[in-house]
Every structure is written in C-alpha cells, then in structure tokens.
C-alpha positions in Angstrom: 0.0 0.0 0.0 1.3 3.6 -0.3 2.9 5.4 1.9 0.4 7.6 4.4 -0.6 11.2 4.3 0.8 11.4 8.1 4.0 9.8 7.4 4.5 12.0 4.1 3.8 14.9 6.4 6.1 14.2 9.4 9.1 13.6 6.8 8.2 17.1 5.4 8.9 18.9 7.8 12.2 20.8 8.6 15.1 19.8 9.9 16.2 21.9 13.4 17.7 25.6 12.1 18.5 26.9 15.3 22.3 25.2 15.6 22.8 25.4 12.1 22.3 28.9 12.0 24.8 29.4 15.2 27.2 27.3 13.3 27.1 29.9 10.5 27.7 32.9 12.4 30.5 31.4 14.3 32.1 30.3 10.8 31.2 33.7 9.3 32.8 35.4 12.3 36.1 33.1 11.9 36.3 33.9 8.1 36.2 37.7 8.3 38.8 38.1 11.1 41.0 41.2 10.1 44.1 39.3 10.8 43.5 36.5 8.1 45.9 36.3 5.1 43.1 36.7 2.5 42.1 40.0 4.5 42.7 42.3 2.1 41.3 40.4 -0.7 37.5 40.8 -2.2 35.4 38.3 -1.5 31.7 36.7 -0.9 31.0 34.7 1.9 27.2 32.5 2.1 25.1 29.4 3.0 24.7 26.7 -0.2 22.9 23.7 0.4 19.9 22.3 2.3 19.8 24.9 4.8 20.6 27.5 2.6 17.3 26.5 0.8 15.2 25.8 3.6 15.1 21.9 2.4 17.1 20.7 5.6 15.7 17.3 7.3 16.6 15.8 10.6 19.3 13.5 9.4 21.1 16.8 7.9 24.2 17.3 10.1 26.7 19.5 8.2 26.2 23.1 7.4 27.8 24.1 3.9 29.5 27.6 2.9 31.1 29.1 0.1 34.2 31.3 0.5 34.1 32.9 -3.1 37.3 35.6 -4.1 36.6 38.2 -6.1 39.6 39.5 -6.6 40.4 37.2 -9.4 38.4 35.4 -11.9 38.4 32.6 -14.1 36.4 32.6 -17.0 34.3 30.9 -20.4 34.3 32.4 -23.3 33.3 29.4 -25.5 30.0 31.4 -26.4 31.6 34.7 -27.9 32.0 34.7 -31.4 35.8 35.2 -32.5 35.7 39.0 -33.0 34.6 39.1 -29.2 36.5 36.4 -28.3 39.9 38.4 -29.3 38.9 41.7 -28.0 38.2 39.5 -24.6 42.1 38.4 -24.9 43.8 41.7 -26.0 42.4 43.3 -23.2 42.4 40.8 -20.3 46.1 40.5 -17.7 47.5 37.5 -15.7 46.7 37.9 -11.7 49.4 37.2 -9.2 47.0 35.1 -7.1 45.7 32.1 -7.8 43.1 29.8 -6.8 45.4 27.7 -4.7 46.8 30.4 -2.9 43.5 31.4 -1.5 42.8 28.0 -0.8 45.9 27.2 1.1 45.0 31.2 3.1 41.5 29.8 4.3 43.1 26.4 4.9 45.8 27.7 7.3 43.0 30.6 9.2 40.6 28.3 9.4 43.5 26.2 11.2 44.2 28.8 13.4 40.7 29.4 14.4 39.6 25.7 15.2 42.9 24.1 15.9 43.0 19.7 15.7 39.0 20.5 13.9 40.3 21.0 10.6 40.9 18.5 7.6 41.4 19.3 4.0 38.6 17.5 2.0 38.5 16.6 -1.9 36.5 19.8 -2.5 36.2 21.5 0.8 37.9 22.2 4.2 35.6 20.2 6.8 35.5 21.7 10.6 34.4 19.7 13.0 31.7 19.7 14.9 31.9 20.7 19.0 29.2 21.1 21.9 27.6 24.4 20.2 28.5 23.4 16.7 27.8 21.6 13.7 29.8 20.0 11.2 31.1 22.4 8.7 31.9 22.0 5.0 34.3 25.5 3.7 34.1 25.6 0.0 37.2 28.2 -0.6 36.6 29.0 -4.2 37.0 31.9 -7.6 34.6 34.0 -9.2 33.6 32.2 -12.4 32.5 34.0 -15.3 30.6 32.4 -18.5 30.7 35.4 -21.4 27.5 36.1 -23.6 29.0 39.3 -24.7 32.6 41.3 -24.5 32.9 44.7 -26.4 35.3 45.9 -23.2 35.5 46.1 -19.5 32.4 48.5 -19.4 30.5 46.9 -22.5 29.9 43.1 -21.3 28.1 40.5 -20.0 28.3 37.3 -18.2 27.0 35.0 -16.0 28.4 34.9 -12.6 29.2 31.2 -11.2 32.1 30.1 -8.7 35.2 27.6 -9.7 37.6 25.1 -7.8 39.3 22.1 -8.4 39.4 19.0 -6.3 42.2 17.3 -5.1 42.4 15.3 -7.9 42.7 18.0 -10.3 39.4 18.6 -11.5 37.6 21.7 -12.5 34.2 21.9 -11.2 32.1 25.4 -12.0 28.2 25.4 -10.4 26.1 28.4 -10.0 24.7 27.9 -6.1 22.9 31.2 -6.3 20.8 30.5 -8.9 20.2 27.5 -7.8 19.1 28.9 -4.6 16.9 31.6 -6.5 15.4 29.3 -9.2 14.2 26.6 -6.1 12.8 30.1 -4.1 10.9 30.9 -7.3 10.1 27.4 -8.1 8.6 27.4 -4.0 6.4 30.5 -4.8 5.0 29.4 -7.8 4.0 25.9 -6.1 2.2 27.6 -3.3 4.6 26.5 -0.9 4.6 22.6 -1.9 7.9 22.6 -3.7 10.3 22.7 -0.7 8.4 20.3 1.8 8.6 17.8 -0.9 11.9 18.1 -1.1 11.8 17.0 2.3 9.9 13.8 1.8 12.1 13.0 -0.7 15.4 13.3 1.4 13.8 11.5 3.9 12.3 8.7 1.8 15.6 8.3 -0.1 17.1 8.2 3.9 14.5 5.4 4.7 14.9 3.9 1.3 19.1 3.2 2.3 18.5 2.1 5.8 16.3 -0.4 4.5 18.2 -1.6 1.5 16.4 -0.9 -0.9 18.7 1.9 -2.5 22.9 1.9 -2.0 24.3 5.0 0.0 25.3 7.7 -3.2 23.1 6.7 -5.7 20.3 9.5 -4.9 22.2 13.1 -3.8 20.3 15.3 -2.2 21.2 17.9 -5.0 20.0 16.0 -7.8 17.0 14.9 -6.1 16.1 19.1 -5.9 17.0 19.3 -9.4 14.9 16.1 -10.5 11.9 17.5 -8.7 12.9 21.2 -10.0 11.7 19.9 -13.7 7.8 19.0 -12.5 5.8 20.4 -13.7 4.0 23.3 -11.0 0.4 22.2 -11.9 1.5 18.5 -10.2 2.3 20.0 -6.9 -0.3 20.0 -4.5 -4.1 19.2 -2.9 -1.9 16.2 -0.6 1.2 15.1 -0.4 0.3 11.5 -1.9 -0.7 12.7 -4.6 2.2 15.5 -5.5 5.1 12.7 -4.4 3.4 10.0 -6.7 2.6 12.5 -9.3 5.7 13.8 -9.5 7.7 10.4 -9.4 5.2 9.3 -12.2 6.1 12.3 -14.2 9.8 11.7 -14.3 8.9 8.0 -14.6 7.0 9.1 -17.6 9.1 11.9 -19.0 9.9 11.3 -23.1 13.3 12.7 -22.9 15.0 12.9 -19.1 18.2 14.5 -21.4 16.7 17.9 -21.3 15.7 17.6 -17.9 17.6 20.6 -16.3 19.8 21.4 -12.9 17.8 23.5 -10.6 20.4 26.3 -11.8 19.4 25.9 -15.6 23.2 26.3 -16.2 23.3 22.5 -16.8 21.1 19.8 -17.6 20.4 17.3 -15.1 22.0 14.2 -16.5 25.2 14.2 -18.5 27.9 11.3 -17.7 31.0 13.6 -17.8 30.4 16.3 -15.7 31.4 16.2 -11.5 28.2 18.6 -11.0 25.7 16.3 -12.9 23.6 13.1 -12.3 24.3 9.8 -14.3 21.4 8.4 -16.3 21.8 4.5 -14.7 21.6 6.0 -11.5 18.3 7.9 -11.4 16.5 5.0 -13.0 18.0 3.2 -9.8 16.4 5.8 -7.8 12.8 5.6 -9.5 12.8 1.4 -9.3 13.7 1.7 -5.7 11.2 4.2 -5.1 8.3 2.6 -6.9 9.7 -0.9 -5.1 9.6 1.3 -1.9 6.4 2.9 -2.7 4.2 -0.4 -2.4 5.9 -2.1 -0.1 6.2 0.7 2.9 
C-alpha cells in the first residue's frame, strides 16, 4: 500500500535551524577576522545547500559555505564569437593570485581558528563539529564567469558562477545562487509545496538506504532538488500522496530525461561527464527503488 498522508507529512517537515544557524555565524565570524591572510582580498561569503534553501531534514548534520574571491576570476568564453572572443584576450592581464593560494589562506586561518577540527577535503575544508557546533563544510573557491558578450571592460556580460578544483585536479564550476533563486521561485510558484517535498524525498531516499532498498550515493540530495525542480508546477499540491506519486510518475513518464535541467538551468540534469551532474543508470536506480519502496512501505 502507499505510503500515508501522516507519514509523508512528518518527513516534510524541517530539519532543526536553530544550531545550524549558530554554526554559521561562528564560521562567518572566523572567516572575516581582520588578521586572516586573505584580509585584504575581495570576496563573498554564504550558505549553499539544504539549509541555505530551507530543504534541511533531521538526518542533515553538516552546514555548507562558500568562501568565493573576487579578486580574481576565471572565466568561459566558448559562447563569444571570434571577434569578441579576441577583444576579450587583448584586453584581459595575468593575476598574481591564484586559486590555490587562496585555498591554502583559508586552509591555514581556518586552522588557526579551530585548531586539531580541521581537515582538507577533496572539494572542501571540513570543521568539526563541538558542543555548540555543527559539522562544517568551507568551499574556498573563484569567481567564475561564462561570457554572452565582450565589447570591453564597461560593454559586457556574463553569467556569474564560482570555480575550484578538487584534489584530484578537476575543475568543477556550479552556479549555487541561482540555484538557490530558481528553487525560491520554483517554492512561490507551487504555493509552498515545492520545498516540503523536497523533504519527503530526502527522507524517503534516507529510509529507502536504511532499508536496502537503495545503495548509499546513488540519490544526492542535490540532484534529487534538481529532478523534482523539472515538475511540472500544476503537479504539486491538494496532498502530499498525490504530489510525491505524481511527481515520481512524471519523471517515470518523462519522453526525454536528457533535457531535464539542474535546478540552476546552467546545466542539464544528467550528463555522464560532468562532476556537477547526475548519471542516467543512477536515477533510473532511484525511480525502481522508489516505486519498489512505494508499495511495499
């Protein structure tokens, strides 16, 4: 039998915000000490992630930010056409300061502030968590720029992302604000349903690996938002029964999942080569688990 109304409704509601946004300050407070290296430097600090979006369930520990310079960018200007293209090179410089360098600045403050907490991640610097704190992921990472125009310096335009590289060497560019945006707007225009079933779906897919029905990784909470980002806003709502089943059924039922989109329209959802999008084989995973799931709860 499907899963109930009350059940759907207890795994929709939020996660506690209360720590998380302690957590935050204290980071935030840590970050902009006048004595760090990058002091000097211009740069964005802010919440991505579940409780950046409101989307947080209980099971949600860490709290994730994004240390973005400014000072330096790196950019994309595979979408200028070649007249723009070399007016874009004549006129741009080399910085002095790199991505590394800013990384490695964070890396050793961040030591400073939270002595034996701190460990140097893949793609972020992770803080531990203490009495009064969470779990902290620090994304230290470079304004990203992809070009739709270049005349000059005053005559341009672009799209505004951020840029690391992992450990392993690997670029990764995402655009966390809009995706943050897009969700808020995707919220409004659901009357309010979009983000609580985010919630049930977090906390299904949670259920659905303690259970075995679904392996730990296959589902990421990201790509879940950007799966359910794609419905349709006429699916949402009246209970949640019917907008969960709807909406699974919709992607279930989808002609073409390769133009389903990331919940920042920068990307589409499912491309094999990318380190910011979902494989194919995985969400099919996802949908037999959750119609397995589904009946049997």
């Amino acid at each position: 039998m499907p899963i109930s109304e009350s059940q759907l409704e207890t795994w929709a509601h939020q996660g506690a915000v209360a720590q998380s946004k302690d957590t935050y300050a204290t980071i935030r407070t840590a970050l902009q000490d006048s004595s760090a290296p990058y002091a000097g430097k211009s740069y964005d600090l802010f919440l991505q992630g579940s409780y950046c979006n409101d989307t947080n369930v209980y099971a949600d520990s860490d709290v994730d930010v994004i240390m973005k310079l400014n000072s330096i960018f790196y950019h994309d200007i595979s979408d200028l056409p070649p007249d723009e293209q070399a007016l874009y090179n004549a006129a741009r410089s080399s910085a002095d300061y790199s991505a590394d360098d800013f990384k490695n600045a964070v890396f050793t403050h961040l030591g400073r502030k939270f002595p034996s907490k701190i460990t140097s991640g893949n793609k972020a610097i992770y803080i531990g968590a203490d009495a009064n704190r969470r779990e902290t992921d620090v994304v230290p990472c470079v304004q990203f720029r992809r070009y739709l125009r270049f005349r000059s310096w005053t005559d341009n335009s672009y799209i505004e992302g951020i840029t690391f590289w992992s450990n392993g060497g690997t670029q990764i560019i995402n655009y966390p604000k809009q995706h943050s945006e897009n969700c808020t707007r995707k919220h409004q225009a659901t009357l309010q349903w979009f983000k609580p079933t985010v919630r049930i779906l977090k906390n299904m897919r949670n259920s659905m690996v303690s259970k075995g029905y679904l392996a730990k990784g296959i589902a990421p909470s990201y790509f879940l938002e950007g799966m359910l980002y794609n419905v349709p806003n006429s699916v949402f709502g009246k209970t949640y029964q019917a907008t969960v089943a709807n909406a699974i059924n919709w992607v279930i039922e989808c002609p073409d999942r390769s133009k389903l989109v990331c919940a920042n329209e920068e990307y589409y959802l499912l491309y094999d080569d990318s380190p910011v999008t979902w494989r194919a084989e995985n969400l099919q995973k996802y949908l037999d688990a959750v119609l397995r799931f589904w009946d049997s709860y």
